[in-house]
C-alpha positions in Angstrom: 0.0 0.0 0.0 3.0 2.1 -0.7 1.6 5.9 -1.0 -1.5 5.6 0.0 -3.3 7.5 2.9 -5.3 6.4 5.1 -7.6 7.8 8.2 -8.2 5.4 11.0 -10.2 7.1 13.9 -10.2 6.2 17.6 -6.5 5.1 17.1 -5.5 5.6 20.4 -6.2 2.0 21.5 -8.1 -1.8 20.9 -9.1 -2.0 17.0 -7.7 1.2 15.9 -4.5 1.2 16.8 -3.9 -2.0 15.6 -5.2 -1.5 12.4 -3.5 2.0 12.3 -0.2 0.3 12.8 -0.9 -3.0 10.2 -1.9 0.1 7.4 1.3 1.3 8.2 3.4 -1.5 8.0 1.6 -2.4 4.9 3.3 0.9 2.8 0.8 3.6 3.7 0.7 7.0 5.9 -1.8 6.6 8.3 -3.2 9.7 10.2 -4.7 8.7 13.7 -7.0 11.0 15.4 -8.6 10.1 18.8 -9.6 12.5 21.8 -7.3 11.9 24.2 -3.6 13.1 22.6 -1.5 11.3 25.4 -2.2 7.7 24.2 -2.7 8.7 20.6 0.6 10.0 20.7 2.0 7.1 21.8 0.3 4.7 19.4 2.0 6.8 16.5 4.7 7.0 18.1 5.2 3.0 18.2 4.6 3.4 14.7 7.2 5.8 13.6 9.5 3.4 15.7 9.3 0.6 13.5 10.3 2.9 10.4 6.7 3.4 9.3 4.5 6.8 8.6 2.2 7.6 10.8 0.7 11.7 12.0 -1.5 11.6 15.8 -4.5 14.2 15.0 -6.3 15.0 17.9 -9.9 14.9 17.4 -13.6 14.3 18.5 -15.8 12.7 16.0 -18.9 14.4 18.0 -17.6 17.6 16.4 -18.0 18.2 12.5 -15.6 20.9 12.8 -12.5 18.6 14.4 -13.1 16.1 11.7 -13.5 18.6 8.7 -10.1 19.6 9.9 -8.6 16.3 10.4 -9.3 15.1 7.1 -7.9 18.7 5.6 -4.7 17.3 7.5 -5.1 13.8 6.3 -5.1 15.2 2.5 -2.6 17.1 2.8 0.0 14.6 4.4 -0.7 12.3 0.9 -2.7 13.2 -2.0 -5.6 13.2 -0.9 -7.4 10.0 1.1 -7.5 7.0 -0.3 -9.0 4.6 2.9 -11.3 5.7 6.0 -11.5 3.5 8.6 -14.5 5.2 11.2 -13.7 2.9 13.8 -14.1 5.3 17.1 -16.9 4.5 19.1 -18.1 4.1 22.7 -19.6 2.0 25.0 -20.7 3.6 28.3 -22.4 0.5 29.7 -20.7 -3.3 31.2 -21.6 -5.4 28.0 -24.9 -7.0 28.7 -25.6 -5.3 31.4 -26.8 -2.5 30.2 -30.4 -2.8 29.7 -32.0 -0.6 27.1 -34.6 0.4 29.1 -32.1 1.5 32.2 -29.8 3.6 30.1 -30.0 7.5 31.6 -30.7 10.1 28.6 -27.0 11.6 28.6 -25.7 8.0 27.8 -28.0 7.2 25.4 -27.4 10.8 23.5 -23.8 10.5 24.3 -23.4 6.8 22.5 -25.2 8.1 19.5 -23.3 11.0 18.9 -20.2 9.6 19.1 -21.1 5.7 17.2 -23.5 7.1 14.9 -23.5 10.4 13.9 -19.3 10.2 14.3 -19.4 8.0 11.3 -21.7 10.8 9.6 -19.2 13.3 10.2 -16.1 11.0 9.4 -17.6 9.9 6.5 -19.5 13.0 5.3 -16.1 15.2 5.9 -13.8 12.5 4.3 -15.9 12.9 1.3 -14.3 16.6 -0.2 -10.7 14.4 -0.4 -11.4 10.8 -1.0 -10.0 9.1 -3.9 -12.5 7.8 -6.6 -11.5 4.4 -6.3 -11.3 5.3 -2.2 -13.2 2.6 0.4 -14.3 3.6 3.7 -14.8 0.8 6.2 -17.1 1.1 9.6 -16.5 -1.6 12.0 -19.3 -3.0 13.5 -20.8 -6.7 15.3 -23.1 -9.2 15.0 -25.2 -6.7 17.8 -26.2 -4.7 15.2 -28.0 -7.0 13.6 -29.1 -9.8 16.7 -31.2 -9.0 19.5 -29.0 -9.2 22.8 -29.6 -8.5 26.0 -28.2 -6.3 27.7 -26.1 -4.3 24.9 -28.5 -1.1 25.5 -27.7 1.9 23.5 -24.1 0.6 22.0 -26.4 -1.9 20.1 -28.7 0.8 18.9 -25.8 2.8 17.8 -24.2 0.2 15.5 -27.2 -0.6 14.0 -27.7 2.5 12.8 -24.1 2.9 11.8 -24.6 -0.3 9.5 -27.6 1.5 8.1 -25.7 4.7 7.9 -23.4 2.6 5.9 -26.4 1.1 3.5 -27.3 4.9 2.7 -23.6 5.9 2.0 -23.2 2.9 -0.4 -26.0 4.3 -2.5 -25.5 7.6 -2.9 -21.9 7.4 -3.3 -19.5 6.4 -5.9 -16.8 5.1 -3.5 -17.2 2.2 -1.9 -18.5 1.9 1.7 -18.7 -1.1 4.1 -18.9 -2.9 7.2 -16.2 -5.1 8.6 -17.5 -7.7 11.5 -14.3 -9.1 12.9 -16.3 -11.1 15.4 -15.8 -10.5 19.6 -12.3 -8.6 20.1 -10.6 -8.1 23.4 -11.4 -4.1 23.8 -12.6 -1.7 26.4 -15.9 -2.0 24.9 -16.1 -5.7 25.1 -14.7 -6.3 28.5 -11.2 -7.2 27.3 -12.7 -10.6 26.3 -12.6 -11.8 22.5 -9.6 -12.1 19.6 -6.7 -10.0 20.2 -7.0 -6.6 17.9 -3.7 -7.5 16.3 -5.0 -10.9 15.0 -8.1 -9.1 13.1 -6.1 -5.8 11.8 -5.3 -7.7 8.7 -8.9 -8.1 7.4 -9.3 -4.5 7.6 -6.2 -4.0 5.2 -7.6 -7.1 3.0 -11.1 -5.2 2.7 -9.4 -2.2 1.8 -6.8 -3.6 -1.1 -8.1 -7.3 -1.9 -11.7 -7.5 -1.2 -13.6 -6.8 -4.4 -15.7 -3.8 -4.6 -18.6 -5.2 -5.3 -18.3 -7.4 -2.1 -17.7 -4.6 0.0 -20.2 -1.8 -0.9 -22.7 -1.6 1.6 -22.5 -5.0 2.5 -20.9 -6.5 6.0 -17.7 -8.4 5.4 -17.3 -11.3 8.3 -14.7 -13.1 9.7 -16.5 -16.5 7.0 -15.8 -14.0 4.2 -12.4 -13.0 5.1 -11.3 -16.1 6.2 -12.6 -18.3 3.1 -11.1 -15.5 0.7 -7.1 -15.4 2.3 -6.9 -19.1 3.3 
């Protein structure tokens, strides 16, 4: 992926900065943008130390305005952006213990402005610079599309970000899709699941191998990737 750019949000930790660093060693600049500088510093700084590019951007998906900018950034560090991975999200609830019916206003609000309408922005402000041929990828779960118990408003939120995601394919030219890697060890799952480094390489095989037609607006599982690379 030698010269090509590439935007991976919520980079500072779990999926993204795993996949941050597996675009990178792959050939491409990644910019990383989370909200907390500290630990997205450090993720790109990992990076750099293995001889690969890599630019921390610090930004909040909940504001249009942060990601407008980030993606100016992102464009100008290559030519232009060629992958989007909206992969920041939040889960303010124990997973599956957080009835739907329990969850207070401000977390509810909160979970959807940050899983749902981030992607909006990410994807809506990634749109001025992406590359024709440019993907964008939104990590999501099999919550989304199963009733579980317990998964309250972080279920909600990726369900909408898959439909989101349905809408973008479209109205767009460029392709946009989902990527299931199954249950990963993360702060949102309770550190329980596949290690983030173990999945990173499906999100660089949906960006480069997968063909477009298989992606676009469709949700690309662990089956698909697996039965494709083995």
């Amino acid at each position: 992926m030698d010269g090509t750019s590439v935007v991976v949000t919520g980079a500072s930790r779990g999926i993204g900065a795993s996949v941050a660093a597996r675009f990178a060693a792959e050939g491409a600049h990644v910019t990383c943008c989370a909200r907390r500088r500290e630990p997205l510093e450090s993720v790109v700084e990992g990076i750099v130390d293995a001889g690969d590019a890599a630019t921390a951007v610090r930004a909040d998906v909940r504001d249009e305005f942060d990601v407008e900018r980030l993606m100016e950034r992102a464009a100008r560090a290559g030519d232009g952006i060629d992958v989007v991975v909206a992969n920041a999200a939040v889960n303010h609830g124990d997973p599956g213990e957080s009835p739907l019916h329990e969850e207070s206003y401000s977390r509810f609000d909160d979970t959807v402005r940050t899983n749902l309408r981030g992607v909006f922005a990410t994807v809506r402000e990634a749109l001025p610079h992406l590359a024709a041929d440019g993907r964008v990828l939104v990590p999501s779960g099999a919550v989304a599309r199963e009733s579980t118990a317990g998964m309250g408003a972080y279920a909600v939120s990726k369900a909408g970000a898959e439909a989101l995601v349905r809408g973008f394919a479209a109205d767009l030219e460029q392709v946009v899709g989902v990527v299931d890697p199954g249950y990963v060890a993360t702060d949102l799952s309770g550190d329980t699941g596949r290690d983030p480094d173990d999945v990173a390489p499906m999100f660089v095989w949906a960006a480069r191998d997968a063909e477009a037609e298989a992606v676009d607006g469709e949700v690309l599982d662990l089956r698909a990737w697996k039965s494709a690379t083995r």
